[in-house]
C-alpha positions as CSV (number, residue, x, y, z in Angstrom):
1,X,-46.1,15.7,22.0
2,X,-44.7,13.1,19.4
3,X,-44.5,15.3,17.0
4,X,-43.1,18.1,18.8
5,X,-40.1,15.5,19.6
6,X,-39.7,14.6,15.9
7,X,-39.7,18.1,14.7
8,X,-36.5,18.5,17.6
9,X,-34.7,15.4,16.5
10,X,-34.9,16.7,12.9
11,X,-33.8,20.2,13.9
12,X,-31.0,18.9,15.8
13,X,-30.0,17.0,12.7
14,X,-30.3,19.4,10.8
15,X,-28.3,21.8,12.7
16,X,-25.2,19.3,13.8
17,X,-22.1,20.8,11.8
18,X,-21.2,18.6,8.6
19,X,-19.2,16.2,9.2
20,X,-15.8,16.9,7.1
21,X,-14.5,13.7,5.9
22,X,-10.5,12.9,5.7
23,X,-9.1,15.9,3.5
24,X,-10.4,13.0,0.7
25,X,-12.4,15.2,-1.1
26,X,-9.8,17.7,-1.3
27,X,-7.2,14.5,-3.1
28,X,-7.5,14.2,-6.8
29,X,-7.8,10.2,-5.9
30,X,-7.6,9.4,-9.6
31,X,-4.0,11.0,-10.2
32,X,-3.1,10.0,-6.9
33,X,-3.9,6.3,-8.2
34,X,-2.0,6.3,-11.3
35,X,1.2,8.2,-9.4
36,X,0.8,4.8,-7.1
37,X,0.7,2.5,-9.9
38,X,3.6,4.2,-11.9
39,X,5.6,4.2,-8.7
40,X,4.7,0.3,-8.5
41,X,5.4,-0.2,-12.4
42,X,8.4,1.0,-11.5
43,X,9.3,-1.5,-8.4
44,X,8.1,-4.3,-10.0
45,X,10.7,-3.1,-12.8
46,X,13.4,-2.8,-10.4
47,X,12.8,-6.1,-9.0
48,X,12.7,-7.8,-12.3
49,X,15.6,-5.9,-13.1
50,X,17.2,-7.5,-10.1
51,X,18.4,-4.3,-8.6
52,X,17.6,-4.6,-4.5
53,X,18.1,-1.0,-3.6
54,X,16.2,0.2,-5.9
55,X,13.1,-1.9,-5.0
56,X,13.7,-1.1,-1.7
57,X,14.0,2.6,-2.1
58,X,10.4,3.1,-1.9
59,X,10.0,1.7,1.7
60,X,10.5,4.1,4.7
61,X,14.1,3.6,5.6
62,X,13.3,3.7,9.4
63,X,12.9,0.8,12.4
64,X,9.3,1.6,12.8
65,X,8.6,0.6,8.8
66,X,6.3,-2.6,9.5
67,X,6.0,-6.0,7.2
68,X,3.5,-8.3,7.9
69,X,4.1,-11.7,6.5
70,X,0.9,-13.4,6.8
71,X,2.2,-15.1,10.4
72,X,3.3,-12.0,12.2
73,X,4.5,-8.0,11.8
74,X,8.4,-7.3,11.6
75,X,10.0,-4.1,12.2
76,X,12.8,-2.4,10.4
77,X,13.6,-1.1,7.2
78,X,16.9,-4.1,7.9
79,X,15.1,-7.0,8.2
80,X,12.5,-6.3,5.1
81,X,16.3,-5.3,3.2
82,X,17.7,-8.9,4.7
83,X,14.4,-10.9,4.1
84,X,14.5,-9.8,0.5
85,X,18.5,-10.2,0.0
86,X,18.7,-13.8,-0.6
87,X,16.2,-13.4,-4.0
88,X,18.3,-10.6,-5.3
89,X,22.1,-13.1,-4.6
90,X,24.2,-13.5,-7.6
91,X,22.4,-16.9,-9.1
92,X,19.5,-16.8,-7.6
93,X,16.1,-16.9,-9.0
94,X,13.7,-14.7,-8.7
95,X,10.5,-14.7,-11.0
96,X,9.3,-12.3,-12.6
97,X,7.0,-9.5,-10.5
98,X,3.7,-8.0,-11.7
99,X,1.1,-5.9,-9.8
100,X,-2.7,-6.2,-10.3
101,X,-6.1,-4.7,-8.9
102,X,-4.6,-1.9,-7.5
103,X,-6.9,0.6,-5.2
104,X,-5.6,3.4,-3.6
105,X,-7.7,5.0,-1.0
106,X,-6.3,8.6,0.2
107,X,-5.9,9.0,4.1
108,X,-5.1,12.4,4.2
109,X,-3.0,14.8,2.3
110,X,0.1,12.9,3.1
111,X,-1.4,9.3,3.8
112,X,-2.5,7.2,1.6
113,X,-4.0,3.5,1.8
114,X,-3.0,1.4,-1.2
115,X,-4.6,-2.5,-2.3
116,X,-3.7,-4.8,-4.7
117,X,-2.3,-8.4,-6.0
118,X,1.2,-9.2,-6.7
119,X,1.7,-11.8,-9.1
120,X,5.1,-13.9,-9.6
121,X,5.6,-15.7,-12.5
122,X,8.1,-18.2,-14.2
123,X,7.1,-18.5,-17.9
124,X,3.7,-18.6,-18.3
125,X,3.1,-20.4,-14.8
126,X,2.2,-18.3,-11.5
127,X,4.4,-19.3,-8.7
128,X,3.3,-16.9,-6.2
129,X,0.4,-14.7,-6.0
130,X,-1.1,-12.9,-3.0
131,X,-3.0,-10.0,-1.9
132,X,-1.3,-6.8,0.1
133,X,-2.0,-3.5,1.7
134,X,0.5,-0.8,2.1
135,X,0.3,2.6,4.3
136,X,2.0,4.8,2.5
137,X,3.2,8.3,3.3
138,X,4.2,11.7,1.1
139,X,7.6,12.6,1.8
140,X,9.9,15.3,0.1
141,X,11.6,12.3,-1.4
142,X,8.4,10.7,-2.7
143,X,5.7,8.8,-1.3
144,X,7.5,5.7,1.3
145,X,6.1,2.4,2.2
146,X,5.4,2.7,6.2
147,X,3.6,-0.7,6.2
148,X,3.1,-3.7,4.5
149,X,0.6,-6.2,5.1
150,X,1.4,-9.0,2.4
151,X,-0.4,-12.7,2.1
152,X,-0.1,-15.6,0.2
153,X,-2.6,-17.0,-1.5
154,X,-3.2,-20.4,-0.9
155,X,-1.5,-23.4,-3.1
């Protein structure tokens, strides 16, 4: 009788239907990744460059675009432009922005999970480093930031 219920349980294993992950293995991951970096090359470029709407050009120009600060979310492509402004002002200084350990995990066709570190330095000191996430969606204008998830790391 055991074995009768083992040979079922393995037939019925067997015979479930495969379970299809996210369209994943249908994403070339690897150009996918260095699309993401170069897009974040780029950003970091713009920022350094001091040139606020192009940095912000690659977020989702929407009220529903999400920033997480480490203490809560924000909505609003408006208050991620406004929270950014003041580093951008005539005068101001704003260190210079690098990206490291990026990951980039595909979602779906048009989705797309993206990890990594931004650095800010002044000289050869870091002033601010953290970790972030982004959710990030293909557009006909290019891949948009929908949400990030940004955090400090501790001082």
């Amino acid at each position: 009788m055991h074995s009768c219920l083992a040979i079922l349980a393995l037939l019925l294993v067997a015979c479930r239907p495969a379970g299809q992950r996210t369209s994943e293995s249908s994403i070339d991951r690897a150009a996918l990744t260095r699309q993401l970096s170069a897009q974040l090359d780029r950003s970091a470029g713009d920022w350094n460059r001091g040139d606020l709407d192009a940095f912000m050009s690659d977020y989702a120009a929407e009220s529903t675009t999400t920033y997480v600060d480490g203490h809560r979310a924000r909505h609003g492509f408006d208050f991620i432009r406004n929270n950014y402004a003041p580093r951008f002002a005539s005068g101001a200084r704003r260190d210079s922005l690098h990206f490291e350990e990026l990951e980039v995990r595909p979602l779906s066709p048009t989705l797309a999970l993206l990890t990594a570190r931004f650095i800010l330095q002044r000289g050869d000191s870091t002033t601010a480093s953290g970790p972030f996430t982004l959710v990030m969606e293909r557009r006909s204008e290019g891949w948009k930031i929908l949400h990030d998830h940004s955090s400090s790391d501790p001082r």
